[in-house]
mmCIF file of the protein (N, C-alpha, C, O) and its ligand, coordinates in Angstrom:
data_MODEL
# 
_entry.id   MODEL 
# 
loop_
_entity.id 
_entity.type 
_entity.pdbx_number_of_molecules 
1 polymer     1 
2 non-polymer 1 
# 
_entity_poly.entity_id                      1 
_entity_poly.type                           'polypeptide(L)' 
_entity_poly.nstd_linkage                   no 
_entity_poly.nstd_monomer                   no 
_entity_poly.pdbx_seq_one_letter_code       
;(UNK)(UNK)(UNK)(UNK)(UNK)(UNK)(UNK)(UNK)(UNK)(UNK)(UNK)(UNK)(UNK)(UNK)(UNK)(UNK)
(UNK)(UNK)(UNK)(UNK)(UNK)(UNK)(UNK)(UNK)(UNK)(UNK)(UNK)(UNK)(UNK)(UNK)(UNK)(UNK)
(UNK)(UNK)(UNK)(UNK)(UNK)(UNK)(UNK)(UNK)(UNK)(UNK)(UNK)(UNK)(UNK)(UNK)(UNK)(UNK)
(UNK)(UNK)(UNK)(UNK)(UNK)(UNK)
;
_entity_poly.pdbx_seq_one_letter_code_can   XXXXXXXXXXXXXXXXXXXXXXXXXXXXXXXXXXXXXXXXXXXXXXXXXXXXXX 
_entity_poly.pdbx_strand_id                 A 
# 
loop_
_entity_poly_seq.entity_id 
_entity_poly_seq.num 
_entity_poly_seq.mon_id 
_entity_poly_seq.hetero 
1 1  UNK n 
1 2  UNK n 
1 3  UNK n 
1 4  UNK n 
1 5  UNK n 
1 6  UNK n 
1 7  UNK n 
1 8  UNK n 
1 9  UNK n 
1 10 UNK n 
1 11 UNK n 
1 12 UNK n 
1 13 UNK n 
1 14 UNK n 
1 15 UNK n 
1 16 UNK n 
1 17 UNK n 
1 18 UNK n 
1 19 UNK n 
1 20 UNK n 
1 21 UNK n 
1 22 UNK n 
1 23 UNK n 
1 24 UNK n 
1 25 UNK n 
1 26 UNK n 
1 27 UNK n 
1 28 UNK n 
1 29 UNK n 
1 30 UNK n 
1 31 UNK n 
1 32 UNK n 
1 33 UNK n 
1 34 UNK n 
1 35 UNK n 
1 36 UNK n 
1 37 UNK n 
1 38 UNK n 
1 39 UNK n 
1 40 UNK n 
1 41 UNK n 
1 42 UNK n 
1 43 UNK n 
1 44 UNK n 
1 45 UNK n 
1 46 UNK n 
1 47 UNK n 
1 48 UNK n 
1 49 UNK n 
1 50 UNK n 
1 51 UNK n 
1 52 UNK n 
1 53 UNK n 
1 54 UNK n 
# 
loop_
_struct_asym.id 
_struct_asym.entity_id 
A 1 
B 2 
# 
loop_
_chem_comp.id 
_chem_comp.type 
_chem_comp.mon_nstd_flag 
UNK 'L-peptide linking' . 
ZN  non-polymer         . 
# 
_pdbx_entity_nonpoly.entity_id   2 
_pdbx_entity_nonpoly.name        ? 
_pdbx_entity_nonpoly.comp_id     ZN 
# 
_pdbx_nonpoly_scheme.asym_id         B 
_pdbx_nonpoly_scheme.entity_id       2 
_pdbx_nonpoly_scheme.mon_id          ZN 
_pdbx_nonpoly_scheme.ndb_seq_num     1 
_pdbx_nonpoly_scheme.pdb_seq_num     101 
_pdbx_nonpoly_scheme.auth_seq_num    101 
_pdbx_nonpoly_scheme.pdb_mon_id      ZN 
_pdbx_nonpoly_scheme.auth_mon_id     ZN 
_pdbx_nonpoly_scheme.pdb_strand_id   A 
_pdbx_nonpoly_scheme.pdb_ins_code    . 
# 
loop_
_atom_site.group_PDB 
_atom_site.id 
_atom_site.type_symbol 
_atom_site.label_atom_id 
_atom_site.label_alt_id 
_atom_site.label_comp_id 
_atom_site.label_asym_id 
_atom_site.label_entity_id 
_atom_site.label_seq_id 
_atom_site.pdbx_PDB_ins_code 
_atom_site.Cartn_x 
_atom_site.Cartn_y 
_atom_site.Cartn_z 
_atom_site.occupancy 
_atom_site.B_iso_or_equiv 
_atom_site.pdbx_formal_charge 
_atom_site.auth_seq_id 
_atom_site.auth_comp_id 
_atom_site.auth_asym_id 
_atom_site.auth_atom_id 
_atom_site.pdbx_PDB_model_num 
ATOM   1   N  N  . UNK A 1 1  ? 24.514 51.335 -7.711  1.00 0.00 ? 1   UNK A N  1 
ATOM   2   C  CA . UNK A 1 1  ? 23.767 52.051 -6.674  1.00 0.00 ? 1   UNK A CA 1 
ATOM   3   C  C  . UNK A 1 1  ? 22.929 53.148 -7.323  1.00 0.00 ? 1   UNK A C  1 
ATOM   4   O  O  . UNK A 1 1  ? 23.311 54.007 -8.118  1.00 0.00 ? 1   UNK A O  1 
ATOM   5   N  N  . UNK A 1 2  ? 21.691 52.943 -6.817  1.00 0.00 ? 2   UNK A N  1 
ATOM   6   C  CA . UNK A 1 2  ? 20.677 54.393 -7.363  1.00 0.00 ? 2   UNK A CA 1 
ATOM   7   C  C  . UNK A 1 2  ? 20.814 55.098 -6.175  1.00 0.00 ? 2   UNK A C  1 
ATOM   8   O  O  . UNK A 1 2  ? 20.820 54.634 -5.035  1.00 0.00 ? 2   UNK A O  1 
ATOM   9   N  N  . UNK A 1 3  ? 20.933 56.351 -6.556  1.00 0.00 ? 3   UNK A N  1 
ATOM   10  C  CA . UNK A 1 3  ? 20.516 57.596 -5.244  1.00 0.00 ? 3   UNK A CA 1 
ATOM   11  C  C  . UNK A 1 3  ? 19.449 58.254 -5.762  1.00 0.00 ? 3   UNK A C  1 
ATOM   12  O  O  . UNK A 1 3  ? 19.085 58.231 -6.938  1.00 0.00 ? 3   UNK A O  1 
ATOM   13  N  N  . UNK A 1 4  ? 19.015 58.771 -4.963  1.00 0.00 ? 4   UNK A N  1 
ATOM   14  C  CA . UNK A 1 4  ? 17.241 59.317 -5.001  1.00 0.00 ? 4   UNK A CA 1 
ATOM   15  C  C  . UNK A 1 4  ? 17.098 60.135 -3.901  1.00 0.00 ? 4   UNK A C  1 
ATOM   16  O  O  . UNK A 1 4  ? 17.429 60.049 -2.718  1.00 0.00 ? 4   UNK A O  1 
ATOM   17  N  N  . UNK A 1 5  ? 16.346 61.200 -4.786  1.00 0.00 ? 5   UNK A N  1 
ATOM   18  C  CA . UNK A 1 5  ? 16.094 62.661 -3.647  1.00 0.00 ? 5   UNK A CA 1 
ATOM   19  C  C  . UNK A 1 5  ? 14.857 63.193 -3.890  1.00 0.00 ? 5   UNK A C  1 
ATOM   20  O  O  . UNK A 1 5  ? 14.484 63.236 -5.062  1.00 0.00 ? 5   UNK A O  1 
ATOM   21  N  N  . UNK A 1 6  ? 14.003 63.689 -2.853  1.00 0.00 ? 6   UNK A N  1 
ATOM   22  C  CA . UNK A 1 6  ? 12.337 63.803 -3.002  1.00 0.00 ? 6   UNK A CA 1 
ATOM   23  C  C  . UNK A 1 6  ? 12.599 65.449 -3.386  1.00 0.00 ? 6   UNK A C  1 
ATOM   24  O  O  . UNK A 1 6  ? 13.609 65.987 -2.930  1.00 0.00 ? 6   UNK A O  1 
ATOM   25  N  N  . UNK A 1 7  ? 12.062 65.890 -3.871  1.00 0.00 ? 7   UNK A N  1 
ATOM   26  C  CA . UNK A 1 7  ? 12.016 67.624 -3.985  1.00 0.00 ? 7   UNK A CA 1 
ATOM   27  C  C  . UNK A 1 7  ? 11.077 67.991 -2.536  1.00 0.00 ? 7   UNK A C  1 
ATOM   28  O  O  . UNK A 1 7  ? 9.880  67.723 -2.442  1.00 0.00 ? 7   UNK A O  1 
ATOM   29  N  N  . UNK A 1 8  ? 12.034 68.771 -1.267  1.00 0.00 ? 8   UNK A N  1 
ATOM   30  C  CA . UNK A 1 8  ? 11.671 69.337 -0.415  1.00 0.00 ? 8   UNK A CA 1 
ATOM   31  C  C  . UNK A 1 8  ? 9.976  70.346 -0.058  1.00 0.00 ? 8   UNK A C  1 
ATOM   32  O  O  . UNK A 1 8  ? 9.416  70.717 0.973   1.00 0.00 ? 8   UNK A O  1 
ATOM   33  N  N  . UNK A 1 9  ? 9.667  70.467 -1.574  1.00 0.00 ? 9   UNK A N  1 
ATOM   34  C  CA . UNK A 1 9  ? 8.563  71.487 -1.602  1.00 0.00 ? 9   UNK A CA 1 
ATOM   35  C  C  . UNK A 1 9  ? 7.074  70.395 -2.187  1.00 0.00 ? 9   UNK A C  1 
ATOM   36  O  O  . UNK A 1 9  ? 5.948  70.302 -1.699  1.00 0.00 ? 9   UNK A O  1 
ATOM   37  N  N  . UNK A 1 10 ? 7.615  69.783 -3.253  1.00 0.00 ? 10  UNK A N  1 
ATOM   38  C  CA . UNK A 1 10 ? 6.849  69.319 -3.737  1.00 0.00 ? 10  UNK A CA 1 
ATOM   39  C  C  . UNK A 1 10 ? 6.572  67.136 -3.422  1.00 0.00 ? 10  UNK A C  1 
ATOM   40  O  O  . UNK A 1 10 ? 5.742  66.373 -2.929  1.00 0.00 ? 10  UNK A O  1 
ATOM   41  N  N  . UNK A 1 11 ? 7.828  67.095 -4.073  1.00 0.00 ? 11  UNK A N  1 
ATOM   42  C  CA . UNK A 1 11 ? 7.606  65.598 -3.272  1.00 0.00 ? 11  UNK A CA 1 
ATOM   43  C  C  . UNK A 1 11 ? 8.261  64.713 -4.196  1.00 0.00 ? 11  UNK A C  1 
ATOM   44  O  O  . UNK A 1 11 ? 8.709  63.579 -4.031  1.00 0.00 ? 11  UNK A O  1 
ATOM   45  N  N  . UNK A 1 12 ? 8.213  65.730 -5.561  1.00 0.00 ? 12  UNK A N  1 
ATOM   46  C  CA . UNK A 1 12 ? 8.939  65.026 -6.928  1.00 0.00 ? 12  UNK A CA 1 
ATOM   47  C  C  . UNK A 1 12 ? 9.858  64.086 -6.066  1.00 0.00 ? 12  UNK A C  1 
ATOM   48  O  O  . UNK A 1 12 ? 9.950  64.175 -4.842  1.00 0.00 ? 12  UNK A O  1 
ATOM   49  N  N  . UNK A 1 13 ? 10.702 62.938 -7.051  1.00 0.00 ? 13  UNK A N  1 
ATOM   50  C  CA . UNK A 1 13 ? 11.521 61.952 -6.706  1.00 0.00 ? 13  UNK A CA 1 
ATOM   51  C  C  . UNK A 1 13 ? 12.574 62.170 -7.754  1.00 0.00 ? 13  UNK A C  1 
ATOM   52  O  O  . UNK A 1 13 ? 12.332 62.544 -8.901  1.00 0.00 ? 13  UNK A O  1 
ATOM   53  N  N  . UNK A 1 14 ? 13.259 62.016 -7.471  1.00 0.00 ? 14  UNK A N  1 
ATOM   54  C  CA . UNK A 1 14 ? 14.519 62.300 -8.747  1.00 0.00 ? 14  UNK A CA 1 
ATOM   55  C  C  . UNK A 1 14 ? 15.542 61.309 -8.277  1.00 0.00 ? 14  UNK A C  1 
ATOM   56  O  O  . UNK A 1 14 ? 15.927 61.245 -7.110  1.00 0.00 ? 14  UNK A O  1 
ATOM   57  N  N  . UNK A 1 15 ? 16.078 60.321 -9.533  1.00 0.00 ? 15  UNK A N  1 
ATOM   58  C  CA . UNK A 1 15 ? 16.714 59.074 -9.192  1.00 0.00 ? 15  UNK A CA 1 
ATOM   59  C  C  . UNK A 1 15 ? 17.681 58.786 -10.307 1.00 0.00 ? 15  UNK A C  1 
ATOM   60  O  O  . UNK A 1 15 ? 17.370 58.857 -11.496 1.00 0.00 ? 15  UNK A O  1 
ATOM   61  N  N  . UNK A 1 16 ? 18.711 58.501 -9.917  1.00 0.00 ? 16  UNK A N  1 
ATOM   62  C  CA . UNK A 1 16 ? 20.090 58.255 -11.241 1.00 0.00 ? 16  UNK A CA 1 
ATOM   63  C  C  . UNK A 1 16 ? 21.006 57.588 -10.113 1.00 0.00 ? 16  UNK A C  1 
ATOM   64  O  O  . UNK A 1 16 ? 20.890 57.473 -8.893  1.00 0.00 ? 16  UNK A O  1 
ATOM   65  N  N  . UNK A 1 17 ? 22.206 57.101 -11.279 1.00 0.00 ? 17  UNK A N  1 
ATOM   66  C  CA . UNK A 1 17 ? 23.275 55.936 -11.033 1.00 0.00 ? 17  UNK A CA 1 
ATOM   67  C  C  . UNK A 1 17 ? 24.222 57.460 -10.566 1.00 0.00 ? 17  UNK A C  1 
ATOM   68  O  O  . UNK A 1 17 ? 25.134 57.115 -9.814  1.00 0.00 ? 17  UNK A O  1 
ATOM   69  N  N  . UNK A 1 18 ? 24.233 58.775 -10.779 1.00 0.00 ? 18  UNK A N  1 
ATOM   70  C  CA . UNK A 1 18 ? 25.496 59.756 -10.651 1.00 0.00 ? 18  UNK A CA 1 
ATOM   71  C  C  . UNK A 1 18 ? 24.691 60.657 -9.402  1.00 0.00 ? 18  UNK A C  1 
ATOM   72  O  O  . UNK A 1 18 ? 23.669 61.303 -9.635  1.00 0.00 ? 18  UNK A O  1 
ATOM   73  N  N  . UNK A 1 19 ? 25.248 60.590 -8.236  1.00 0.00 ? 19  UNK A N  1 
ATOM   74  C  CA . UNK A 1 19 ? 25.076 61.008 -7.180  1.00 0.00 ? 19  UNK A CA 1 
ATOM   75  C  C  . UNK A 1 19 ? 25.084 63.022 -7.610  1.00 0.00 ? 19  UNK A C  1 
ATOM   76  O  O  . UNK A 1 19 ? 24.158 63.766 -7.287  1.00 0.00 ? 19  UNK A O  1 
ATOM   77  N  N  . UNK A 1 20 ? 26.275 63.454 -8.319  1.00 0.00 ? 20  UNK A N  1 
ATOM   78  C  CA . UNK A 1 20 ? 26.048 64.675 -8.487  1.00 0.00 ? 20  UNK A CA 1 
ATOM   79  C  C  . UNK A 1 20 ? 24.681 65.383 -9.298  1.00 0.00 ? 20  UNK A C  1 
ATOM   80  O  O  . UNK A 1 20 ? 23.980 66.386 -9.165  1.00 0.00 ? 20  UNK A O  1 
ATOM   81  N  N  . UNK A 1 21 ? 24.769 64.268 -10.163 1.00 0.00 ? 21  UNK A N  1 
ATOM   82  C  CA . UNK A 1 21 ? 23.481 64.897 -11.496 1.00 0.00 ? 21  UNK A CA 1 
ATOM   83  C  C  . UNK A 1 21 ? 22.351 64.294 -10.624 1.00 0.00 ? 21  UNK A C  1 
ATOM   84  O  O  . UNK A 1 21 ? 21.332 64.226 -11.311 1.00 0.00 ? 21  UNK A O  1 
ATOM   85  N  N  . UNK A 1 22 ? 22.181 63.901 -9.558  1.00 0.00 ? 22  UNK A N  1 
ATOM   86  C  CA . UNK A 1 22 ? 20.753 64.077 -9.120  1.00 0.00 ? 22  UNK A CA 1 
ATOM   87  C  C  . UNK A 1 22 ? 20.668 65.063 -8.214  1.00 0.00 ? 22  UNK A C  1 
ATOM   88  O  O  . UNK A 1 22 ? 19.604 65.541 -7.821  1.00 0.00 ? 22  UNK A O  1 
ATOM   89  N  N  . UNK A 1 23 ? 21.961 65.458 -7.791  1.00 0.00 ? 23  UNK A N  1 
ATOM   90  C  CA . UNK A 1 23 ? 21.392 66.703 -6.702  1.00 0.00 ? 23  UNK A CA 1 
ATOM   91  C  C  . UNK A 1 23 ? 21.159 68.063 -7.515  1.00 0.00 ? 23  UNK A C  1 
ATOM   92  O  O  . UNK A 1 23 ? 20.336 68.914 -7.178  1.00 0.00 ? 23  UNK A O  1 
ATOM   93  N  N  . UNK A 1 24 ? 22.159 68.167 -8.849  1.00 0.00 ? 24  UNK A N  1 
ATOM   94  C  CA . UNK A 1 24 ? 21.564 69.426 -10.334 1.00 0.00 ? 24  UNK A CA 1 
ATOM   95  C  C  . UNK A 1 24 ? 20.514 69.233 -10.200 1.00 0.00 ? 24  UNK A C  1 
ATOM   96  O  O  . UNK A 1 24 ? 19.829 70.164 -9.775  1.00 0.00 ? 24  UNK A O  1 
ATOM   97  N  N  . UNK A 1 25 ? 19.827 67.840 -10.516 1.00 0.00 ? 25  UNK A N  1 
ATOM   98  C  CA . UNK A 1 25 ? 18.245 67.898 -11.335 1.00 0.00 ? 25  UNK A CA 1 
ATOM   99  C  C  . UNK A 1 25 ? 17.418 68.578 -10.103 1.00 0.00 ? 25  UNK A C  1 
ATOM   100 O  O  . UNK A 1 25 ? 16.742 69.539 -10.469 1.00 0.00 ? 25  UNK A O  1 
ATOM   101 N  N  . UNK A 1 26 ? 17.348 68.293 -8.845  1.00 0.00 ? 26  UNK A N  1 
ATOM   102 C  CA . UNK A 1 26 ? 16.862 68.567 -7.951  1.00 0.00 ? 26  UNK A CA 1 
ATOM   103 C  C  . UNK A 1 26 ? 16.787 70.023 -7.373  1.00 0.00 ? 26  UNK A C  1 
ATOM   104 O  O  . UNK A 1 26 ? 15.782 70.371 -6.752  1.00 0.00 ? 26  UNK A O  1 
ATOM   105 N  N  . UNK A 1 27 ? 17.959 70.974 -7.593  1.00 0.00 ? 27  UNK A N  1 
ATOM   106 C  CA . UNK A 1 27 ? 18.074 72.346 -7.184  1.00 0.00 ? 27  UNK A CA 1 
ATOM   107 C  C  . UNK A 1 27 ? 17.837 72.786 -8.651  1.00 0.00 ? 27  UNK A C  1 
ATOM   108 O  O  . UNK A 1 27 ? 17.460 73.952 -8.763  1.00 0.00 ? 27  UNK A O  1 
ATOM   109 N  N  . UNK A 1 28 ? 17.947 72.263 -9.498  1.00 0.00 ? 28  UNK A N  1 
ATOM   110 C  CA . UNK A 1 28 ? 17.210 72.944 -10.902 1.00 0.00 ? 28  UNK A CA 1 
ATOM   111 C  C  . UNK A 1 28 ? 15.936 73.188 -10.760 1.00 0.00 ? 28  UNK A C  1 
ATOM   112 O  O  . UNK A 1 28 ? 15.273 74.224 -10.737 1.00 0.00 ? 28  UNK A O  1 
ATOM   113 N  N  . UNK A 1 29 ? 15.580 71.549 -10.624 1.00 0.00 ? 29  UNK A N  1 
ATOM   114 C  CA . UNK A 1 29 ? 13.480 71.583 -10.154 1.00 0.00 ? 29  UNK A CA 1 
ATOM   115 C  C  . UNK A 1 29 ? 12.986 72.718 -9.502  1.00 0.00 ? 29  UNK A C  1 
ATOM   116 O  O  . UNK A 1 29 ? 12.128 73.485 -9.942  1.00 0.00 ? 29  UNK A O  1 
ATOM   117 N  N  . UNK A 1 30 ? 13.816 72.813 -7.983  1.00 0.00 ? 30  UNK A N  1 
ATOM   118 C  CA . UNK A 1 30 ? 13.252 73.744 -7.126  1.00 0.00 ? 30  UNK A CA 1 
ATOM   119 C  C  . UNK A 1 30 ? 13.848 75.088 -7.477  1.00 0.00 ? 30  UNK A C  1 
ATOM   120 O  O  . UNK A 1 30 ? 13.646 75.925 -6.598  1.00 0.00 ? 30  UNK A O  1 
ATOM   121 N  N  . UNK A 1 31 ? 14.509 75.509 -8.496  1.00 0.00 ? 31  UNK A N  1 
ATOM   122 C  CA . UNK A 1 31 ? 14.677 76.453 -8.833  1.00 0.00 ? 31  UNK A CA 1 
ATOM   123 C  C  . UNK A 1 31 ? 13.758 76.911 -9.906  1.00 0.00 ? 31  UNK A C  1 
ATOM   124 O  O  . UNK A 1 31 ? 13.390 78.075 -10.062 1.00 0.00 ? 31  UNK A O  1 
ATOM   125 N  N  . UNK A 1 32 ? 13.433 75.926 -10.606 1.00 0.00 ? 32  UNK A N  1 
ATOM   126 C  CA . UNK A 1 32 ? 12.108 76.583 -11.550 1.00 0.00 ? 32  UNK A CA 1 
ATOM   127 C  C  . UNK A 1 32 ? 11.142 75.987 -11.162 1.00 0.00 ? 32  UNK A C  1 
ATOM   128 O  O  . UNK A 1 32 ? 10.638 75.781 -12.266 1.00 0.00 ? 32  UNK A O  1 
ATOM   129 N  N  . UNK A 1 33 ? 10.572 75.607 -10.577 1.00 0.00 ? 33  UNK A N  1 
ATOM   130 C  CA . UNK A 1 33 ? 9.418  75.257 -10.304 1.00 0.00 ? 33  UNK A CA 1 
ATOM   131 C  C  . UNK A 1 33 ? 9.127  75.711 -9.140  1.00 0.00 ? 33  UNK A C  1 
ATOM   132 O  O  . UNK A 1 33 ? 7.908  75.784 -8.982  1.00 0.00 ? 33  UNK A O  1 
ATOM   133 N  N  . UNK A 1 34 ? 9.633  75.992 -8.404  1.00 0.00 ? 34  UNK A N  1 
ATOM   134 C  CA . UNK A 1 34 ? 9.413  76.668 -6.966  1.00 0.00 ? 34  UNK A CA 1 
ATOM   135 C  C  . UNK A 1 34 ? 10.163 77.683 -6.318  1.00 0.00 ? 34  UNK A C  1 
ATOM   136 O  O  . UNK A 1 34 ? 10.304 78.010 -5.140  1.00 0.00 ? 34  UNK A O  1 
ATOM   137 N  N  . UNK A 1 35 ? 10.690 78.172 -7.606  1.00 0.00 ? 35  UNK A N  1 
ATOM   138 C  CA . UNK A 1 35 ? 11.542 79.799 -7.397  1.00 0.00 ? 35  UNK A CA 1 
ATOM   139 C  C  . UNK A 1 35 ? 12.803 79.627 -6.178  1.00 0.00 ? 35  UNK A C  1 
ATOM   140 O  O  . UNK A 1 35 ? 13.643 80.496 -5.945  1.00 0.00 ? 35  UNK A O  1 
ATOM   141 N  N  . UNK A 1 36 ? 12.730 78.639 -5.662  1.00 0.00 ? 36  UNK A N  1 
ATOM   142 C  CA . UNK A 1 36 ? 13.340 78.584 -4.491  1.00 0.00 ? 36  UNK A CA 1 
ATOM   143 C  C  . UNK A 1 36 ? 14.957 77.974 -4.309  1.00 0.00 ? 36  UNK A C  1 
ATOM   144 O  O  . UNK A 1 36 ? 15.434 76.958 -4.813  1.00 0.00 ? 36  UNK A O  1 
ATOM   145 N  N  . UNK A 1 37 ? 15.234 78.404 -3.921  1.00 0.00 ? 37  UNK A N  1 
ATOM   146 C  CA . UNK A 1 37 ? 16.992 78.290 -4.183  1.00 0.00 ? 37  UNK A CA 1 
ATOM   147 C  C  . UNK A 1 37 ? 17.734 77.155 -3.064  1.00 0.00 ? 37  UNK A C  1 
ATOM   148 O  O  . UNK A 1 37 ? 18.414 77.383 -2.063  1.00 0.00 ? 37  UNK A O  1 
ATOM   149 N  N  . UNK A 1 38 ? 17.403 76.165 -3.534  1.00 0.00 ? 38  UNK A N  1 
ATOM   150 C  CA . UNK A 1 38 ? 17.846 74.956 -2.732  1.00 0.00 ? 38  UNK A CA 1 
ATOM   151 C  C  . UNK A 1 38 ? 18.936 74.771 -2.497  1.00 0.00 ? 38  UNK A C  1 
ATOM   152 O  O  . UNK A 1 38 ? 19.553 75.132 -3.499  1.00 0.00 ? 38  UNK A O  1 
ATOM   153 N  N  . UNK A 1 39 ? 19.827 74.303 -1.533  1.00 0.00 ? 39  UNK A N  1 
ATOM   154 C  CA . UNK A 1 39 ? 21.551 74.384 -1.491  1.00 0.00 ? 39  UNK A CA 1 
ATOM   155 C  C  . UNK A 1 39 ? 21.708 73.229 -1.430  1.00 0.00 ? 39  UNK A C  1 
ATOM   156 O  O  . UNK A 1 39 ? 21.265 72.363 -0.675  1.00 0.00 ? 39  UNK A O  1 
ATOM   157 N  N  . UNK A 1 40 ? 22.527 73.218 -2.461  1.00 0.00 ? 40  UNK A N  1 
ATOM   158 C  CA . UNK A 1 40 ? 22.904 71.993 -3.210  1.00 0.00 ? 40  UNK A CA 1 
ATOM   159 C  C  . UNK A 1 40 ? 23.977 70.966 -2.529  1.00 0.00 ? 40  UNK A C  1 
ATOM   160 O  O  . UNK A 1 40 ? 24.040 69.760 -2.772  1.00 0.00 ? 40  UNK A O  1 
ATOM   161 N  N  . UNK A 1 41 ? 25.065 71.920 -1.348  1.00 0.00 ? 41  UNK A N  1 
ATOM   162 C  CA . UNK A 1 41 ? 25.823 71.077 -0.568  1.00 0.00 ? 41  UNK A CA 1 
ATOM   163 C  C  . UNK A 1 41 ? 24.526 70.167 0.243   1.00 0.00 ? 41  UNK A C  1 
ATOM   164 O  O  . UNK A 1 41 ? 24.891 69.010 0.451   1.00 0.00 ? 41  UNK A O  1 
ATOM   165 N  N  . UNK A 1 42 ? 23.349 70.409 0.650   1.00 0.00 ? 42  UNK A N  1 
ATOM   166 C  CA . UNK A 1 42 ? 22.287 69.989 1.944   1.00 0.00 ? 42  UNK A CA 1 
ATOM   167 C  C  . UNK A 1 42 ? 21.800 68.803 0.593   1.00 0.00 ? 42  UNK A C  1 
ATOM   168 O  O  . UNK A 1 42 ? 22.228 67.702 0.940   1.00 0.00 ? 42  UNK A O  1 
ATOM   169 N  N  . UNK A 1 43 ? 21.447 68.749 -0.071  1.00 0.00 ? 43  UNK A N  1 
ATOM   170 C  CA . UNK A 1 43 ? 21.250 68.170 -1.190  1.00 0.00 ? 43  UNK A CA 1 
ATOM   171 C  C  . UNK A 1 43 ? 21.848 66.960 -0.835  1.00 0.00 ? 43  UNK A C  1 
ATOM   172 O  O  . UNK A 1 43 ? 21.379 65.979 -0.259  1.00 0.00 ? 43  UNK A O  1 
ATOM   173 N  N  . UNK A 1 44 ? 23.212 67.245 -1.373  1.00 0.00 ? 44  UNK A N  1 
ATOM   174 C  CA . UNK A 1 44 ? 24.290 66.413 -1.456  1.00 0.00 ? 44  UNK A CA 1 
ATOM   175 C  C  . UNK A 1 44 ? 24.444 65.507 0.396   1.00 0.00 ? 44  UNK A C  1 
ATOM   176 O  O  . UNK A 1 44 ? 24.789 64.381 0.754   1.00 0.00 ? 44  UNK A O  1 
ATOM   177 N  N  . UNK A 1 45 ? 24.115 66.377 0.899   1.00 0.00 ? 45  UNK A N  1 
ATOM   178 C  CA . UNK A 1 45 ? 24.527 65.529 2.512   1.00 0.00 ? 45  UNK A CA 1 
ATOM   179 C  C  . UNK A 1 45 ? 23.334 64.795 2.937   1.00 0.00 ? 45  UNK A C  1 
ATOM   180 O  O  . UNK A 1 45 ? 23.460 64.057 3.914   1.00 0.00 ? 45  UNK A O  1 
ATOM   181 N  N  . UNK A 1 46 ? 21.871 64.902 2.194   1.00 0.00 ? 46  UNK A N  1 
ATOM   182 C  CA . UNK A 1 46 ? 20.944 63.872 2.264   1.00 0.00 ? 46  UNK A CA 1 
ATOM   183 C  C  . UNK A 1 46 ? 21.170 62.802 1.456   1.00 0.00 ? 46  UNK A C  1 
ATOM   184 O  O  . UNK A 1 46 ? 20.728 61.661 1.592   1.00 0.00 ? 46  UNK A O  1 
ATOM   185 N  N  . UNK A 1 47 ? 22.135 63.382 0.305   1.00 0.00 ? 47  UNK A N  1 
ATOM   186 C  CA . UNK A 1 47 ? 22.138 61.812 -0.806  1.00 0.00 ? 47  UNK A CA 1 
ATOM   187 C  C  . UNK A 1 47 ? 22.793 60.864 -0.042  1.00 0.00 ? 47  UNK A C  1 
ATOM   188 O  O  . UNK A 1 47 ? 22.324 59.726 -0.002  1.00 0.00 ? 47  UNK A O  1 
ATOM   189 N  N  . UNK A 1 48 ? 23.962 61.184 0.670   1.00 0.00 ? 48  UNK A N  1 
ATOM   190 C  CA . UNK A 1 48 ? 25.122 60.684 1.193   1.00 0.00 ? 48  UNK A CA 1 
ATOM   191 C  C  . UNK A 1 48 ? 24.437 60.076 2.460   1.00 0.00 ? 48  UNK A C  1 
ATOM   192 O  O  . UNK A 1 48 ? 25.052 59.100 2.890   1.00 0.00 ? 48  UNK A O  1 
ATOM   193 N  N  . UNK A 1 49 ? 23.456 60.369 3.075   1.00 0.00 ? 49  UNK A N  1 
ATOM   194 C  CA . UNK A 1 49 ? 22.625 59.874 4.028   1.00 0.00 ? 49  UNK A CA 1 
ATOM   195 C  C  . UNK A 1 49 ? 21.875 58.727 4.123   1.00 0.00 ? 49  UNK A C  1 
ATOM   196 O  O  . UNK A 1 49 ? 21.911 57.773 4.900   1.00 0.00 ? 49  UNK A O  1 
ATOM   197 N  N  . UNK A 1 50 ? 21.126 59.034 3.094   1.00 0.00 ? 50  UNK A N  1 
ATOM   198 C  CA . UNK A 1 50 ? 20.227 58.082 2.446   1.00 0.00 ? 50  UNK A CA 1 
ATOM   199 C  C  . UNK A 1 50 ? 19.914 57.139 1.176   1.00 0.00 ? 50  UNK A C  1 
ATOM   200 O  O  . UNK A 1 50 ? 19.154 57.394 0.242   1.00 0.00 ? 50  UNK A O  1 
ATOM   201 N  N  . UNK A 1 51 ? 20.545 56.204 1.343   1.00 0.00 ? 51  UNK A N  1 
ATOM   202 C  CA . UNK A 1 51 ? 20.831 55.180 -0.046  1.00 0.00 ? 51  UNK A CA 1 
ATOM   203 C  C  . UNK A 1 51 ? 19.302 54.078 0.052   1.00 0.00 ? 51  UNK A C  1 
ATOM   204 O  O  . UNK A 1 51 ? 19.289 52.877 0.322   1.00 0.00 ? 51  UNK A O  1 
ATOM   205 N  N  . UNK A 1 52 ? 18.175 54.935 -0.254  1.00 0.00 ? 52  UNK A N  1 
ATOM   206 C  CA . UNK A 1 52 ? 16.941 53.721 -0.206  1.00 0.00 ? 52  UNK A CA 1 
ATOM   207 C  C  . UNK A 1 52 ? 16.859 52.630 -0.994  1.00 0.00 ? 52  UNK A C  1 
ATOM   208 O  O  . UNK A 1 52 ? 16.086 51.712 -0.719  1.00 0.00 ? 52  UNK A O  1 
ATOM   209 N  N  . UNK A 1 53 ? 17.821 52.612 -2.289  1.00 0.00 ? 53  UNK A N  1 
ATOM   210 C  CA . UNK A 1 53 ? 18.133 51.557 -3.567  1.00 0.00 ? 53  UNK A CA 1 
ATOM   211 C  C  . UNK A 1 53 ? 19.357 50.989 -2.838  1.00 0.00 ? 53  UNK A C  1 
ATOM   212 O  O  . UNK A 1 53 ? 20.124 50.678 -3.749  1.00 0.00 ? 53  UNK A O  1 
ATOM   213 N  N  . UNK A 1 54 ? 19.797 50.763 -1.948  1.00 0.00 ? 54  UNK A N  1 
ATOM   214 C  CA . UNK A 1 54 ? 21.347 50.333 -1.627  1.00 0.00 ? 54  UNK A CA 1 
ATOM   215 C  C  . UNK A 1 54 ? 20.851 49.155 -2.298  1.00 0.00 ? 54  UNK A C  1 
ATOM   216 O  O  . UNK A 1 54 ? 21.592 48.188 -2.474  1.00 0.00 ? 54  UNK A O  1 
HETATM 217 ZN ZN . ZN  B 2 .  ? 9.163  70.324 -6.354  1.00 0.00 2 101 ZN  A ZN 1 
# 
């Protein structure tokens, strides 16, 4: 299974086989790249939502 998460600000796509290390890469992104402090549980409850690679 791939999980995949769009960056909220920008649109980036961020995609891996480990459900946790894509929601890091993602509140990392929007933490440097858009100063903005993404919460990583909301992260996590869209991954768990949305499996577009099922
Ligand atoms: Zn972004």
């Amino acid at each position: 299974m791939t999980f995949a998460q769009a960056c909220p600000r920008c649109g980036e796509e961020f995609a891996g086989d480990d459900r946790d290390s894509v929601a890091d890469q993602v509140v990392a992104h929007a933490t440097d790249d858009h100063g903005h402090a993404l919460d990583r549980d909301i992260v996590l409850a869209h991954l768990d939502g949305r499996h577009p690679h099922d």
